[in-house]
N, C-alpha and C positions, 0 to 999 in steps of 0.2 A: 401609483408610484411617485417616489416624490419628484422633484426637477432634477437635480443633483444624480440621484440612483441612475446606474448604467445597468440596464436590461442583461442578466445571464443568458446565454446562447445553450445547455449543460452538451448537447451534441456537438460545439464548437469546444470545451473545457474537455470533453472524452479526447476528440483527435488533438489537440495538443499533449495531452498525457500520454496518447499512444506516439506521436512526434518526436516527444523528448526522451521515452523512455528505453533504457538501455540496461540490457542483460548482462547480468555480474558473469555469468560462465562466458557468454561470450565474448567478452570484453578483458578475462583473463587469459583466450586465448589469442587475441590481439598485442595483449599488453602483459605478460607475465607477474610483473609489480606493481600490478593494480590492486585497491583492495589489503595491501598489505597489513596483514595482522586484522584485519577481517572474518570474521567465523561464518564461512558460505557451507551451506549443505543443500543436497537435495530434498525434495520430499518425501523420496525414498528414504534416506537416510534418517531425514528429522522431519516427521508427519506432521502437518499445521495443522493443530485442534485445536479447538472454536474456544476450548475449554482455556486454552492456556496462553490466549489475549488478552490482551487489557481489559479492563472494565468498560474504558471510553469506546473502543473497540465494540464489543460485545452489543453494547448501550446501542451503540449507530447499526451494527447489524438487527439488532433487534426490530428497532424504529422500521426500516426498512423495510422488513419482512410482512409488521403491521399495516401498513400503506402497499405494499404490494403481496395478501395472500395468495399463495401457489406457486411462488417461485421458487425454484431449486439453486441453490447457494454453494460452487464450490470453491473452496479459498485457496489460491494456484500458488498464489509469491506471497513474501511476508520480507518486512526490511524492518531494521530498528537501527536509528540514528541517534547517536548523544553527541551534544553540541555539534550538529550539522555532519557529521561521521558517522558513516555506516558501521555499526559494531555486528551487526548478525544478520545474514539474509538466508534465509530461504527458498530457493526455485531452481529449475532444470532450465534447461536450455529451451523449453518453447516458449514461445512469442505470448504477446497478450491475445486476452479474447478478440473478436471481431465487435466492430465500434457498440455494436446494439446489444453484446452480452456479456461487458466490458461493467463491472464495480469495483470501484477506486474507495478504499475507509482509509483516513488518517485521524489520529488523533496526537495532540501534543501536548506535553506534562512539561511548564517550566516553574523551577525554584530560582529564586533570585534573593541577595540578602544584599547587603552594603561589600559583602568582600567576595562572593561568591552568584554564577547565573550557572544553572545547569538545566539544558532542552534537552527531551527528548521525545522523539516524535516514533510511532511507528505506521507502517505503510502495510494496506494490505490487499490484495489484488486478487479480486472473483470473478469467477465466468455465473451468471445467470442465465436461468432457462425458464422459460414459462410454459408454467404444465395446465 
């Protein structure tokens, strides 16, 4: 490790993710104009298939998979953000997984030109099982 390089803790980086994160269904029913113009569904309503992720997405699950044969992958939340704006989420009301079956995938797509930056990132949240 170089001198500079600060050592990842990744079971310190899970409980902050689980720390900060906050549930769109729950949080519209704290705040009714939260989210606004927002497209929230359930899973019920709109099933997250693996199929209809990003490529970068896909890519990082895959990898994953490679490095850990035998785990069972199920993809609970799904968010997509354009320029730091939630435009679609995906999830029910339960909570995330517990720290140890908790996979966090982001990937972020930015265009940038002399008149124009457009980000978008999307967020996607699995419970892992080891079989």
């Amino acid at each position: 490790m170089a001198e500079q390089e600060v050592p990842v803790d990744p079971r310190e980086i899970v409980r902050q993710f689980r720390r900060n994160y906050v549930n769109a269904h729950e949080l519209k029913k704290r705040v009714p104009g939260a989210h606004k113009g927002v497209d929230i569904k359930t899973r019920r309503e709109k099933p997250i298939r693996e199929n209809d992720l990003s490529q970068g997405i896909r890519s990082l699950l895959q990898d994953y998979r490679q490095r850990n044969p035998g785990i069972k992958v199920e993809i609970l939340k799904y968010q997509r953000l354009e320029n730091g704006t939630p435009s679609s989420i995906i999830e029910d009301e339960t909570g995330l997984p517990d720290e140890d079956a908790l996979l966090s995938l982001s990937h972020t797509e930015t265009l940038t030109t002399s008149t124009e930056v457009h980000v978008i990132t999307e967020i996607v949240v699995a419970s892992i099982e080891r079989t």
